[in-house]
C-alpha positions in Angstrom: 116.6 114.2 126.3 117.9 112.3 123.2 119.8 114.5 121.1 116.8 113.9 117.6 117.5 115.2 114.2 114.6 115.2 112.1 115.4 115.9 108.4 113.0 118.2 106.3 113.0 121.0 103.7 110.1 122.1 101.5 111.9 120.8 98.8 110.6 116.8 100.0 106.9 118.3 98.8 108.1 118.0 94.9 107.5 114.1 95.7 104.0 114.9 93.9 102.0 112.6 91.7 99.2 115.4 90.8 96.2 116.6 92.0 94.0 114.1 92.1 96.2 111.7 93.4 96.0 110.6 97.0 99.3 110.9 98.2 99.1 114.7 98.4 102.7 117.2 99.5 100.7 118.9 101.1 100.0 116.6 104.6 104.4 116.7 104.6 104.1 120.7 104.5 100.9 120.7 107.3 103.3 118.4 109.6 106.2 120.8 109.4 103.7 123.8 110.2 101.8 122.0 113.1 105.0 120.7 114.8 106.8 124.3 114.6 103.6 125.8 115.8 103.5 123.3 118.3 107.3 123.9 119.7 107.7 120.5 118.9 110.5 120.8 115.5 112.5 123.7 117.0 113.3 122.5 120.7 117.0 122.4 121.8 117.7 118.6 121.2 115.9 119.1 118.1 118.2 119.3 114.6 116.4 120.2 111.6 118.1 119.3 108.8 117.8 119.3 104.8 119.0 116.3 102.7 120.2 115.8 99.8 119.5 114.1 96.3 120.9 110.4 97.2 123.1 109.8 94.3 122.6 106.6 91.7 125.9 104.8 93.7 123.7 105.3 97.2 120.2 104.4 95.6 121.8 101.0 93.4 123.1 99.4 97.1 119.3 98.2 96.9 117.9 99.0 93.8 118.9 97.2 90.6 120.9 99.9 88.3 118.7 99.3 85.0 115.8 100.3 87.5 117.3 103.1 89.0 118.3 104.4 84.7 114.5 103.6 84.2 112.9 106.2 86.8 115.9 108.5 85.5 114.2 107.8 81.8 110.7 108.6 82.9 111.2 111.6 85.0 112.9 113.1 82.0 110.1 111.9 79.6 107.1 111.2 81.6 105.2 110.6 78.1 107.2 107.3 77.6 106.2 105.5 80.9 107.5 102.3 81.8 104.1 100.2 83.4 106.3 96.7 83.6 108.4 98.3 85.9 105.6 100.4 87.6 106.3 103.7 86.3 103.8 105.2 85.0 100.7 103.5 86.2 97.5 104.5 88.1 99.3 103.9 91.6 102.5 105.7 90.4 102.2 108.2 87.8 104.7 109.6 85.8 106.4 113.8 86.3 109.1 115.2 85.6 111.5 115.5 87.8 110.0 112.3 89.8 114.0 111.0 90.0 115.3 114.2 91.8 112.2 114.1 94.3 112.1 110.0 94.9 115.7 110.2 95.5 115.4 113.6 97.4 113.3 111.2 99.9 116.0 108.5 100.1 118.4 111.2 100.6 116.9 112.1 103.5 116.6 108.6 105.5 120.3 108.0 104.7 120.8 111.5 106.3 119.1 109.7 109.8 121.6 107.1 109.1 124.1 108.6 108.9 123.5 110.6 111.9 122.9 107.5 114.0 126.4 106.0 112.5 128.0 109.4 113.4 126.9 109.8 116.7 125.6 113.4 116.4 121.5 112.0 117.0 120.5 109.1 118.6 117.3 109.4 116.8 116.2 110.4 113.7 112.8 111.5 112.1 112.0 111.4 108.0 108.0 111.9 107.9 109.0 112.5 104.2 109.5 108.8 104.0 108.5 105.1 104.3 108.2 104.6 100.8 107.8 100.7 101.8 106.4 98.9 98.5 109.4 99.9 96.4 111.0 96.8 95.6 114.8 96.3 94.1 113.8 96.3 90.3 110.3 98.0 90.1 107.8 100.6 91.7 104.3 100.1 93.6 102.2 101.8 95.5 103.1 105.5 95.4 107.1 104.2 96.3 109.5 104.6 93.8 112.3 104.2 96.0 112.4 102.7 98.9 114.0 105.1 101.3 113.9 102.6 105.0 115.7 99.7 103.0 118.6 102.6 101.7 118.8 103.9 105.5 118.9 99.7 106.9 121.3 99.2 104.4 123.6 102.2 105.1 123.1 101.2 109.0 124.5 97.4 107.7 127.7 99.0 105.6 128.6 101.1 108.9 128.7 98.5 111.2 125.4 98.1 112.2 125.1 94.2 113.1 121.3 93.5 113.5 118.4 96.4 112.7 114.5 95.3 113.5 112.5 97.1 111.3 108.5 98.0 112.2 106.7 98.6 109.8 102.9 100.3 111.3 101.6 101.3 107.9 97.9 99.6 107.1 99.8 98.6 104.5 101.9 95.4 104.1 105.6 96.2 103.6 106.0 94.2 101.0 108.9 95.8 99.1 111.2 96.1 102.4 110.4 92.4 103.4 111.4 91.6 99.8 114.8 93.3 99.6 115.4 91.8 102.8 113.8 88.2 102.5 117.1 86.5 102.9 119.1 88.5 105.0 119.2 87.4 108.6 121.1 90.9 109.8 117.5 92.7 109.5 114.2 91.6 110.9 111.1 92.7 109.2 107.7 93.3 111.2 104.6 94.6 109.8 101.2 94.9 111.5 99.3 95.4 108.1 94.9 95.3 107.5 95.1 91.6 105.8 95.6 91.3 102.3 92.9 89.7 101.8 90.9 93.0 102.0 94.0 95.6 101.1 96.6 96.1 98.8 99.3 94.5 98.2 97.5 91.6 99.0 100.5 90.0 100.3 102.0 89.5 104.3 100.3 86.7 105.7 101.3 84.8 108.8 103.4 82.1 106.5 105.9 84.9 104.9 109.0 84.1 107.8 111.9 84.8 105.5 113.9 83.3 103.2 115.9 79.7 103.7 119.1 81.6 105.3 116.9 83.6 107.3 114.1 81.9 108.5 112.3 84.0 111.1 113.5 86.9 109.8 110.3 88.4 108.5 107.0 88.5 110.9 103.6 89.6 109.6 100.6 90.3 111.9 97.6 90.4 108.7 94.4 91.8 110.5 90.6 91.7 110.1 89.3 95.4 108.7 87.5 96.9 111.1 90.5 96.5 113.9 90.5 99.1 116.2 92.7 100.5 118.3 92.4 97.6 121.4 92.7 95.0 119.1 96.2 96.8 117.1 97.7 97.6 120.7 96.8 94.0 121.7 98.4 92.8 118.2 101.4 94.9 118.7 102.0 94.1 122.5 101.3 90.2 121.7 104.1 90.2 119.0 106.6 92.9 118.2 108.3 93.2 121.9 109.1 89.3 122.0 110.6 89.3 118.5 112.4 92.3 118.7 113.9 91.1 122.2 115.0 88.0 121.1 116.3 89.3 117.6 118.3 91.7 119.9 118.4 94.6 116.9 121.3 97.4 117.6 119.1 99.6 115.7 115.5 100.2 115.1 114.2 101.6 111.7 110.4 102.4 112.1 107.9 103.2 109.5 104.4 104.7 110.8 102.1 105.2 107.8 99.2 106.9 109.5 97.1 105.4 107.1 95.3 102.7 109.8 92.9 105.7 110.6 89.2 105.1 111.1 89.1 108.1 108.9 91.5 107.2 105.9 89.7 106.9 102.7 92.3 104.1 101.6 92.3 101.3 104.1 89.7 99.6 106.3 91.2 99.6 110.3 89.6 101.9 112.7 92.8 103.3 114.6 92.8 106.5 115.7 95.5 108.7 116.5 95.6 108.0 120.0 96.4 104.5 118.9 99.2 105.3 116.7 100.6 107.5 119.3 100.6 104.4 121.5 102.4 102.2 118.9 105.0 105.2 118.9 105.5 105.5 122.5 106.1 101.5 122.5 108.9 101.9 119.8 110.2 104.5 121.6 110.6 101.9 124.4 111.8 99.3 122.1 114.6 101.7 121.2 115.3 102.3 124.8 115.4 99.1 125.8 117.3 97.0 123.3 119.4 99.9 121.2 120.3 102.6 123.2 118.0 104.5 122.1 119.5 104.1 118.6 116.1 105.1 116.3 115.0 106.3 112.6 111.3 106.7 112.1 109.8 107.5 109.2 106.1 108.1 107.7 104.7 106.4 105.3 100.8 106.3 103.8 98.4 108.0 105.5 95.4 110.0 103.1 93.2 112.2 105.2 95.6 114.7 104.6 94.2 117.6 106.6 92.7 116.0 110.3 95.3 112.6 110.2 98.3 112.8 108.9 99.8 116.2 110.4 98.8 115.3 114.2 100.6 111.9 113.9 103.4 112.8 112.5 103.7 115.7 114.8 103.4 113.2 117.8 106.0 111.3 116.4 108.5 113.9 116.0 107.5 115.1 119.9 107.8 111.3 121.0 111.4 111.1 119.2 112.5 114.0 120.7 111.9 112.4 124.1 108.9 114.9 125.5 105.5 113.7 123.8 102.7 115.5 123.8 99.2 114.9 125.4 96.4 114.1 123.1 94.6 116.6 125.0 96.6 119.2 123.9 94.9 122.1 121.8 96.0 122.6 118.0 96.7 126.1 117.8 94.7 128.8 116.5 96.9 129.7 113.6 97.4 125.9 112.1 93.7 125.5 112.4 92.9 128.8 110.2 95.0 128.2 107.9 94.0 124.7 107.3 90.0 125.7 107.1 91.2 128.8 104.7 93.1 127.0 102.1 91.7 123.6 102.5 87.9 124.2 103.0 87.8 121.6 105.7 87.2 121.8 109.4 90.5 121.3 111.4 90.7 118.9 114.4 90.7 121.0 117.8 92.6 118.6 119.5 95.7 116.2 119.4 94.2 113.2 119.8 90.7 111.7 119.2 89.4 111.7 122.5 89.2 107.6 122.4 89.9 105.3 125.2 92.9 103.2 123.7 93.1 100.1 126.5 94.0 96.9 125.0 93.8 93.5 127.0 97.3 91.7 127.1 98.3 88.7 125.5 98.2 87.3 129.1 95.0 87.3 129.6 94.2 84.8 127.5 93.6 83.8 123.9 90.2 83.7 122.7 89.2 81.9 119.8 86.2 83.4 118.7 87.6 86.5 118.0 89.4 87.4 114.7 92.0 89.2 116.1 93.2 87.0 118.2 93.0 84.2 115.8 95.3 86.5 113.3 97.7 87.2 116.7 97.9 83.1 117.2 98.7 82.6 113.5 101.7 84.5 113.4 102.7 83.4 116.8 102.6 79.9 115.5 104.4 80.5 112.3 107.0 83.0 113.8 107.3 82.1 118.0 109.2 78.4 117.4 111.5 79.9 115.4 112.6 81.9 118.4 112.5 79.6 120.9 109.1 80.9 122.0 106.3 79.4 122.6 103.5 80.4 121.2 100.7 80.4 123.5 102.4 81.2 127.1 105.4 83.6 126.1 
């Protein structure tokens, strides 16, 4: 079994933009409960450790220090937002104390980085993190900072010569492309709903990377309404060629579990055995081309209650090398104290009880379809620039 640390306190759940906004603590606080009632965040392999407040030296190696001075500015005067920067706004409201808990979540993915570059895990797990849209200079989307570029970043100033980041979120990645856009050391993937329907409206099939690092960024931008045969036929028709030729030593992952059918934010009808499946294939991507070598984070992911806590918990499991079944039962105690203090009926089981098969790429491309048409666009823009052709490998 991979020896897995998987960083996590209840101070992460201070990372809280009110109570009416969507990204609420409490789906972080119902993943730690469900995965210890589970067995799966106390098992032998299994480190549980708290991090740290990342300091301003650690957060300005990709942020911009007059941004970094700005968010400090706001948390201690939330009354004097900062919208041009995104601080403050609808997406990202101002608290006090919103410094301490963004950069408690940065803290923490540089904790899985460093315990990749020390040796003492061979995978890590932040479910507290995957703040993707943070960008060097500003805030979006509920990110303030961005927590998977720190960790790449650390990876790089170790020694780390090539990381692939996957980014799973419904999402675009936008801010982690961006930080990255001209830096051939780092691949960034993202299977995303399309902006054409979703926020950030960005990560379309053209968006390969920057003139130093062309082919360095890959988006897969998918009709709403995908479900899970057509992201498991995106996923398997893309990311494993990429990632092999890009030959990463490391894998940073972000999972927002936001693709849900159920997820009041986004428009993709994944369901949690689906997004187990994408983690199981990272897994193997880790296996194969990194030793193992793995940091997974979360991300979005809004139906707080019935969603978020049974993904992440898989996720955990599948990092500790010993996944669970979707058949298995939740238990008892998670599931009253989840229709007790939230009002809501629990899930019964791990999974959704959904038949996830997918049809290879191999079987052939089919133009009628709009998934497949998204899957040849980005194999067109993307597959040359490996060496790959785009219909046959």
């Amino acid at each position: 079994m991979p020896l897995t640390t998987v960083v996590w306190d209840p101070a992460m759940t201070a990372y809280d933009f009110g109570p009416t906004h969507p990204m609420a603590p409490a789906r972080l606080e119902l993943t730690a409960q469900l995965a210890q009632d589970l067995g799966v965040l106390y098992r032998p392999q299994v480190t549980v450790l708290a991090p740290e407040i990342a300091t301003d030296a650690e957060l300005e190696r990709v942020h911009d220090p007059a941004y970094v001075e700005a968010v400090r500015q706001v948390s201690k005067d939330p009354a004097s937002p900062l919208p041009l920067l995104g601080l403050g706004t609808e997406d990202d409201p101002a608290f006090e104390g919103m410094h301490e808990a963004a950069a408690r979540l940065a803290g923490a993915s540089l904790l899985a980085a460093d315990r990749i570059l020390s040796g003492e895990a061979v995978r890590a797990v932040n479910f507290g993190g995957g703040m993707h849209h943070a960008a060097r200079d500003r805030a979006s989307g509920f990110s303030i900072y961005n927590d998977a570029a720190l960790a790449i970043t650390r990876l790089l100033d170790g020694g780390v010569r090539r990381v692939a980041y996957i980014d799973v979120d419904a999402h675009h990645g936008d801010g982690t492309q961006s930080i990255f856009w001209n830096d051939p050391r780092v691949l960034t993937v993202s299977l995303h709903e399309s902006g054409q329907t979703l926020f950030p409206g960005t990560g379309f099939p053209g968006e390969t990377g920057g003139p130093e690092a062309m082919g360095s960024a890959v988006n897969i931008a998918l009709p709403a309404g995908t479900d899970d045969a057509g992201w498991l036929r995106a996923f398997h028709s893309v990311v494993p060629a990429v990632v092999r030729e890009f030959a990463p030593e490391v894998i940073v992952s972000q999972h927002g579990a936001d693709s849900h059918r159920d997820d009041p934010l986004s428009n993709l009808r994944v369901t949690v055995d689906g997004q187990r499946e994408a983690m199981n294939s990272v897994a193997s991507l880790a296996q194969r081309h990194c030793g193992d070598r793995w940091i997974a984070t979360g991300g979005g992911g809004y139906e707080v209650c019935s969603v978020v806590p049974r993904s992440w918990t898989h996720l955990v499991a599948i990092a500790s090398g010993r996944s669970l079944p979707v058949s298995s039962p939740v238990p008892e105690r998670w599931i009253e104290r989840v229709e007790r203090d939230y009002g809501v009926k629990a899930p019964r089981f791990m999974g959704d009880g959904e038949d996830i098969w997918w049809r290879s790429w191999e079987t052939g491309y089919d133009p009628s379809n709009a998934v497949d048409r998204a899957i040849m666009a980005t194999r067109k823009e993307v597959f040359p620039l490996f060496g790959l052709d785009p219909w046959f490998d």
